[in-house]
BALO-586754 format. One line per 2 residues: number of its first residue (from 1); their letters; for each residue x, y, z of C-alpha. Coordinates in steps of 0.02 Angstrom, whole numbers, padded with zeros to 5 digits. Layout:
// BALO-586754
NUM> a> X:Y:Z  ... .
END
This chain:
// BALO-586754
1> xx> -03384:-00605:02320  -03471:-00604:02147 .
3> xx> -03607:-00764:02113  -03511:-00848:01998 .
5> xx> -03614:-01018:01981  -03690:-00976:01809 .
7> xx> -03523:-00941:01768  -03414:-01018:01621 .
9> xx> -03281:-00994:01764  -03329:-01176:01813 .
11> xx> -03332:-01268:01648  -03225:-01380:01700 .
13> xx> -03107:-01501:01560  -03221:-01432:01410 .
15> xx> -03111:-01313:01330  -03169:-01130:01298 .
17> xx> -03178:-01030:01141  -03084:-00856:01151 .
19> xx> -03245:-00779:01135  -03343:-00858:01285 .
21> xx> -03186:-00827:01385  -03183:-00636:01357 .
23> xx> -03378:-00648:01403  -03384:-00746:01565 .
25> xx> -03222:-00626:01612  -03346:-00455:01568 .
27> xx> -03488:-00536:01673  -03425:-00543:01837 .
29> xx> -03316:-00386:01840  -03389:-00226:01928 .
31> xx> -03287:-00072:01894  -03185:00041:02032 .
33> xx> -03297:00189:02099  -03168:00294:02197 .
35> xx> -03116:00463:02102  -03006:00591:02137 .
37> xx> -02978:00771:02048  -02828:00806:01969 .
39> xx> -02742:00972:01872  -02764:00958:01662 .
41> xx> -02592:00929:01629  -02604:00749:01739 .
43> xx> -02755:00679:01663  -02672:00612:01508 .
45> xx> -02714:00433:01505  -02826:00456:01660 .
47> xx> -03040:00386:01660  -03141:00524:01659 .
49> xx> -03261:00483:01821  -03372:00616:01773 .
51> xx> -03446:00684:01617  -03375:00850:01563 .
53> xx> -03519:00995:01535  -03491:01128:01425 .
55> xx> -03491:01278:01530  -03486:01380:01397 .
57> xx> -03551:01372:01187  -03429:01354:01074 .
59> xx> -03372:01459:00998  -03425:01586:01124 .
61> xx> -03485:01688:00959  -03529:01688:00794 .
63> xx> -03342:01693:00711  -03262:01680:00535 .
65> xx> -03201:01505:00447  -03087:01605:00336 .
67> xx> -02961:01736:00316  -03059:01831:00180 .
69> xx> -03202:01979:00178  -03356:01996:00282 .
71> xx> -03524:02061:00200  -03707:02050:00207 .
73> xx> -03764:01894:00089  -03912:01985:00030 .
75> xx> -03781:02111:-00076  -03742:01951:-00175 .
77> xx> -03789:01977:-00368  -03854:01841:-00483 .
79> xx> -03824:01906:-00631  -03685:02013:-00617 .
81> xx> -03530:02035:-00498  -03563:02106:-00321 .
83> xx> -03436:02257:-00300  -03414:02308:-00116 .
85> xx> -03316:02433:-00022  -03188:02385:00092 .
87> xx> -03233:02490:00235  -03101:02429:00392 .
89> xx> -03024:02275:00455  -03091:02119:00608 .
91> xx> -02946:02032:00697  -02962:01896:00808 .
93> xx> -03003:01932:00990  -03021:02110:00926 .
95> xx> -03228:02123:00896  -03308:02262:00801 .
97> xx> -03370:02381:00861  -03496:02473:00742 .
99> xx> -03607:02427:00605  -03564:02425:00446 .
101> xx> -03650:02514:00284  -03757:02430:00133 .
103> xx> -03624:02385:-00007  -03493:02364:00109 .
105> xx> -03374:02219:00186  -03222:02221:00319 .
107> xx> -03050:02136:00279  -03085:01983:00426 .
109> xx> -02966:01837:00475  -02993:01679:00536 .
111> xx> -03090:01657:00697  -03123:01847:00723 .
113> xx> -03311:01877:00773  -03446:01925:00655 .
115> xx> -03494:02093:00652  -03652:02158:00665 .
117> xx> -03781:02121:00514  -03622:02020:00409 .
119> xx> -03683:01833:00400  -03544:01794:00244 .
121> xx> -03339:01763:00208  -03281:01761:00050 .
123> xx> -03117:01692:00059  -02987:01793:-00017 .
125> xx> -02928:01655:-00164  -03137:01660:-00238 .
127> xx> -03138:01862:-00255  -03009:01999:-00329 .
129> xx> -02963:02187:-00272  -03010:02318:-00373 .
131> xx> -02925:02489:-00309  -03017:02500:-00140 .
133> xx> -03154:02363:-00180  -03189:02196:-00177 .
135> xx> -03276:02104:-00324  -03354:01927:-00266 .
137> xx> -03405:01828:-00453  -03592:01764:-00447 .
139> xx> -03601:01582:-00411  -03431:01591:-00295 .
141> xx> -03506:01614:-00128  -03692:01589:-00061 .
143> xx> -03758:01679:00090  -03707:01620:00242 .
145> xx> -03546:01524:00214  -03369:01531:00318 .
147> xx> -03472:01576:00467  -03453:01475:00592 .
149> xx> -03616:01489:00733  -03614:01515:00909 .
151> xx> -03633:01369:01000  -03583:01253:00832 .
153> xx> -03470:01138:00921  -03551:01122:01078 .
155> xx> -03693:01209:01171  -03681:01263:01348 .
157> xx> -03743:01125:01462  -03709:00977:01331 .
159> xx> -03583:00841:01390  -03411:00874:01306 .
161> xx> -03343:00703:01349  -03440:00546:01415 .
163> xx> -03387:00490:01605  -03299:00307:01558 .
165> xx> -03184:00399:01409  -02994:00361:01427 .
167> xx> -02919:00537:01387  -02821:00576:01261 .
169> xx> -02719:00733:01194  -02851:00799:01096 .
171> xx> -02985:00781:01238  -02874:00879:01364 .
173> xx> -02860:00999:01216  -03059:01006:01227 .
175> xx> -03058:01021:01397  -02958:01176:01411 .
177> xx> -03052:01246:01259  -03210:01260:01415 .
179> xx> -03075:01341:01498  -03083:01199:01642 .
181> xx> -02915:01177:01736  -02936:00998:01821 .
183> xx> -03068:00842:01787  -03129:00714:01905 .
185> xx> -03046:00542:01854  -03054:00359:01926 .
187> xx> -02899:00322:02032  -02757:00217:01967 .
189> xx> -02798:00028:01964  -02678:-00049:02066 .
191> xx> -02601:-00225:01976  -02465:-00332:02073 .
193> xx> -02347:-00408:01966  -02232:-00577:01984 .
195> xx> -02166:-00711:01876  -02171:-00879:01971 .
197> xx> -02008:-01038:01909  -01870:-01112:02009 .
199> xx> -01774:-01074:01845  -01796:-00894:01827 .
201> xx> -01670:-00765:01857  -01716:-00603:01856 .
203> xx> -01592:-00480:01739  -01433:-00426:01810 .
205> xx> -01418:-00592:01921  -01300:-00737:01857 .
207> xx> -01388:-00858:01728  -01346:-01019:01821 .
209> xx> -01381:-01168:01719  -01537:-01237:01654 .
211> xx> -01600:-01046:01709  -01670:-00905:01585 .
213> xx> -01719:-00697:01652  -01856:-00682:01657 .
215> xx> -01922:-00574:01535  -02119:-00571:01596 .
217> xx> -02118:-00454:01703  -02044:-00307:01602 .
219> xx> -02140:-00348:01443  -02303:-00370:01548 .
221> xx> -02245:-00218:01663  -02240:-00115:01498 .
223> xx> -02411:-00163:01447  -02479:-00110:01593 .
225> xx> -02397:00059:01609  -02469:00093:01436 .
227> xx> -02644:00082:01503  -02596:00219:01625 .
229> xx> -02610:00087:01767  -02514:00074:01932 .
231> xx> -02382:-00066:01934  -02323:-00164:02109 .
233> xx> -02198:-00278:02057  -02176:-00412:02171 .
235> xx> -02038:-00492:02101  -01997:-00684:02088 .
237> xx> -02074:-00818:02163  -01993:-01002:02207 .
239> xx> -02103:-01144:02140  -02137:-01163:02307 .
241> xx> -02333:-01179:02380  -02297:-01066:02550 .
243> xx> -02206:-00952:02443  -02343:-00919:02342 .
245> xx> -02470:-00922:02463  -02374:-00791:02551 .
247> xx> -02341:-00677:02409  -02530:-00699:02345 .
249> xx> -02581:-00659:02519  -02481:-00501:02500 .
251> xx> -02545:-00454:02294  -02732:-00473:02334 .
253> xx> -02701:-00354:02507  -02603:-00220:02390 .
255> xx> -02689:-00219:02236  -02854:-00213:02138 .
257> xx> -02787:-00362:02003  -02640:-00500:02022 .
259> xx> -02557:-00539:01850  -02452:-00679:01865 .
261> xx> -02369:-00786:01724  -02313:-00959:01744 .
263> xx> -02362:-01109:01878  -02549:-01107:01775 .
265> xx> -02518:-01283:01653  -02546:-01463:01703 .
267> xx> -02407:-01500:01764  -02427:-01345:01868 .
269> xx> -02599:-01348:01941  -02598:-01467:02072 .
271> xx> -02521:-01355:02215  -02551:-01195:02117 .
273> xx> -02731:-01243:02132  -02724:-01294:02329 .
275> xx> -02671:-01140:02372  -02788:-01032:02262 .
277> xx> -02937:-01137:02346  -02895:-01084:02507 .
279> xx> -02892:-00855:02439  -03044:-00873:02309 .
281> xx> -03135:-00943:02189  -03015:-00952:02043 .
283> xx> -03024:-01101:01903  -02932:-01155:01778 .
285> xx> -02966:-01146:01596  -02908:-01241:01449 .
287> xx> -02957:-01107:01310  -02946:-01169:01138 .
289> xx> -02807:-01050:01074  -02625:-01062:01028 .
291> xx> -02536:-00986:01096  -02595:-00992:01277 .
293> xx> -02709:-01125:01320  -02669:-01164:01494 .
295> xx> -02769:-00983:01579  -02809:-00952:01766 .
297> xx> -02952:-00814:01814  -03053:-00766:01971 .
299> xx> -03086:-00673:02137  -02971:-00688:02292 .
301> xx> -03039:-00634:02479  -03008:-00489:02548 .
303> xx> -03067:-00432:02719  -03244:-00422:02747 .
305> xx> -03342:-00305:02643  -03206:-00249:02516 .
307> xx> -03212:-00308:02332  -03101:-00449:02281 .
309> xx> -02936:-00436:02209  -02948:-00523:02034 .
311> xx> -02812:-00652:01981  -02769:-00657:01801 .
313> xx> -02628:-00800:01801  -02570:-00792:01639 .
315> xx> -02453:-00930:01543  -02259:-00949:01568 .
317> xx> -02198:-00951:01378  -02157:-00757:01352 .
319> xx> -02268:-00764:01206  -02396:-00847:01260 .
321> xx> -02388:-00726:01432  -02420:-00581:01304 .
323> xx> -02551:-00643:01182  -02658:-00713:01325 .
325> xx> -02628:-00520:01422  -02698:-00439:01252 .
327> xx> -02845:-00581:01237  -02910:-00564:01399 .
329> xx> -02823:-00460:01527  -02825:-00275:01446 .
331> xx> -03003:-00232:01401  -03039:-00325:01582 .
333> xx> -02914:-00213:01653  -02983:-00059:01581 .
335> xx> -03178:-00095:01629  -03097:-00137:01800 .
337> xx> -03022:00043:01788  -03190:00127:01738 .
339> xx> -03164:00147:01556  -03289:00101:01432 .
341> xx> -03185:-00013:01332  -03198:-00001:01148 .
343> xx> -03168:-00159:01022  -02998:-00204:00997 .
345> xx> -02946:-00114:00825  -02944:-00240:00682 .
347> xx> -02896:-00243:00501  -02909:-00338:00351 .
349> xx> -02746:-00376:00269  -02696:-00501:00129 .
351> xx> -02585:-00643:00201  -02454:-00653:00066 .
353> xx> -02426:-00860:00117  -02551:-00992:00156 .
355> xx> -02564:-01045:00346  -02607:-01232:00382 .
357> xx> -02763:-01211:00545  -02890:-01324:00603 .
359> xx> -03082:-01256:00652  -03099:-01260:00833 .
361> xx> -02965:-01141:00900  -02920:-00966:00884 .
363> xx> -02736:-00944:00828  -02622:-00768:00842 .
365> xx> -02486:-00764:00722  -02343:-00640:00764 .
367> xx> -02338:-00529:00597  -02288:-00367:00508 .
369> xx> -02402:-00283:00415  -02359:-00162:00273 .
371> xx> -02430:-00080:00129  -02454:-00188:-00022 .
373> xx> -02391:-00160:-00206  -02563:-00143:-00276 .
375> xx> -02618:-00060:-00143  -02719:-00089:00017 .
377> xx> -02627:-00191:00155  -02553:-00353:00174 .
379> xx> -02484:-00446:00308  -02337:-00573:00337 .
381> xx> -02278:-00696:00474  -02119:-00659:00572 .
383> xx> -02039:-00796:00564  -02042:-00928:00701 .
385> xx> -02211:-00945:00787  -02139:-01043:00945 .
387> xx> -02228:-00986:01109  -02052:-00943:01189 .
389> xx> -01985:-00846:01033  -01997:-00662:01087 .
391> xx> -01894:-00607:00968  -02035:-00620:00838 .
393> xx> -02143:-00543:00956  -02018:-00381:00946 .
395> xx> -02000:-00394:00765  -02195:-00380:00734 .
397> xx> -02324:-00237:00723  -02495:-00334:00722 .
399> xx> -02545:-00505:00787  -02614:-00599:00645 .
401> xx> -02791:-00686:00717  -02865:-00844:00627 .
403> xx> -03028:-00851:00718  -03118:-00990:00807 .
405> xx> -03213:-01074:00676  -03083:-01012:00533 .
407> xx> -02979:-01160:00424  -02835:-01144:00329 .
409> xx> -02791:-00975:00244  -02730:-00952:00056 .
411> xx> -02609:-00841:00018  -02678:-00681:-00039 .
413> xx> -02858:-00719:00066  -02906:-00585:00182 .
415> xx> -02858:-00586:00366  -02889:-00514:00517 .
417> xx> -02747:-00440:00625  -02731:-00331:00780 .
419> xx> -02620:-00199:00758  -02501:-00165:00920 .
421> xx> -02519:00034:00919  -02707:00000:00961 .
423> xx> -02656:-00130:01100  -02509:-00064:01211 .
END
């Protein structure tokens, strides 16, 4: 079990910042190690476990930028045009073989490797055809251009792409550029999944009354699937302490991380809080944010020797369940995975109303943000900002984030927002 006794994990009734919650989450998590190869085509979305090394330069050889004419630069005139003879033609994957004379240039196209002695391209839009020659204007071209060098890209032995790196469609692009067929990636971080409420029904069932489905689970299910993690969803669970002893019993056993939502306010804690005592170390936080104050986090026994299962109990409200999953659970989630997290993407928009805020809390606003009429980008609210209101939730593209120590906005000040395509 991690030393957590420096730990903001034990802070007690002070309520944290956002900030120092994301940090004392970052301190005490140590990453999976256990990799496993797998073909290109399945790596999409995978953590690379091991850097990639160039087997190869690249380009393998000295090759042409351009569709246009190859010549020696030195021919190039200052005070005059340079006239040369077009003496053959250099295709892609089609090399030349012989050398070719002073004063004259092959037809080339794009990518097709140098010839011998020809260190120039003139594209064919800077020069004209005269009968059988080319005629290159001074000034047009200087010696050396359009070629692009062996080895320009990347050299052989130099890492391609940094273990850590969550891959992407261009990197497995790069990869097969080496002419590598499989990579070594982390395996799939396992996350169990349940929503915990006597009045929760789960979709399908009949909404008896005073109940609502639970949408948690499919929204938080989602999230997770987008960070190319592995999802055991254990359901719905009674508000019930045996219950949920059992089925924590059962998470921390299957799975690397248990996300739960609901069964983590006041009202909540007392049993909730029993029963965690007896699996871990987790504690309760009261982080100064809206939506989502009421946050659970911390380490749950396994059997001797293995690393703990981390519980992330997240809030009941849908919305709240969601903003507190981006705030604190997904860049934990990834460095859990392996990856090397990078910042979440952020923007500056112009609100286009003012937003009443006191210092002391950090706020996410559901919002849409758009381009605005003068240019530049500006953001608007959604509509209701209730915790339970998922509808504005679907409706929106960014969260809008008043920070900690931030006040009121004006309408037309500067924001910040998270944009959703860089979180799910």
């Amino acid at each position: 079990m991690p030393d957590l006794s420096e730990s903001p994990l034990t802070a007690g009734d002070r309520h944290l910042s956002v900030a120092e919650a994301r940090a004392a989450i970052g301190a005490v998590l140590q990453p999976i190690t256990t990799a496993e190869v797998v073909p290109l085509p399945a790596a999409l979305g995978r953590v690379l476990a091991e850097s990639v090394v160039s087997p190869i330069d690249v380009p393998a050889h000295d090759n042409s930028a351009m569709d246009g004419y190859a010549f020696d630069g030195a021919a190039l005139q200052d005070h005059g045009p340079t006239r040369l003879r077009v003496a053959g033609t250099v295709y892609a994957g089609a090399p030349h073989a012989g050398r070719t004379g002073a004063g004259a240039c092959l037809r080339i196209m794009t990518g097709a490797v140098m010839p011998p002695g020809l260190d120039t391209v003139v594209p064919h839009e800077l020069c004209r055809v005269e009968g059988g020659d080319v005629v290159v204007e001074p000034g047009v071209i200087r010696p050396g251009e359009n070629r692009r060098r062996r080895g320009e890209d990347l050299r052989h032995g130099t890492p391609a792409l940094q273990a850590g790196r969550l891959l992407t469609p261009a990197d497995l692009g790069l990869v097969a550029s080496l002419g590598l067929q499989q990579v070594a990636v982390r395996r799939r971080l396992r996350v169990a999944l349940f929503s915990t409420g006597d009045e929760l029904r789960s979709p399908g069932q009949p909404l008896d009354a005073g109940c609502v489905y639970d949408s948690n689970r499919s929204s938080l299910a989602a999230a997770l699937q987008r960070l190319g993690l592995t999802v055991v969803d254990l359901g719905l669970v009674p508000d019930d302490p045996a219950a949920l002893e059992a089925t924590l019993r059962q998470a921390m056993h299957d799975a690397d991380v248990v996300l739960t939502s609901g069964g983590v306010s006041m009202g909540d804690a007392d049993h909730t809080r029993a029963v965690l005592a007896r699996l871990g170390e987790v504690a309760f936080w009261k982080v100064a944010m809206r939506p989502g104050r009421p946050f659970a986090f911390g380490p749950l026994r396994r059997e001797a020797g293995a690393a703990p299962s981390w519980l992330f109990a997240l809030p009941g409200n849908p919305v709240a369940a969601l903003v507190t999953f981006y705030a604190f659970a997904r860049e934990a989630l990834l460095l859990l995975a392996g990856a090397s997290p990078r910042p979440l993407p952020t923007l500056q928009a112009r609100c286009t109303t003012a937003i009443r805020k006191r210092p002391g809390r950090t706020e996410f606003q559901r919002a849409i943000v758009e381009p605005a009429p003068e240019g530049g980008w500006q953001v608007r609210l959604t509509g209701s900002q209730g915790a339970g209101v998922l509808r504005s939730m679907s409706e929106a593209n960014a969260l809008l984030v008043l920070r900690h120590e931030q006040g009121s906005v004006a309408a037309g000040e500067p924001v910040d927002v998270w944009l959703f395509d860089g979180l799910v």
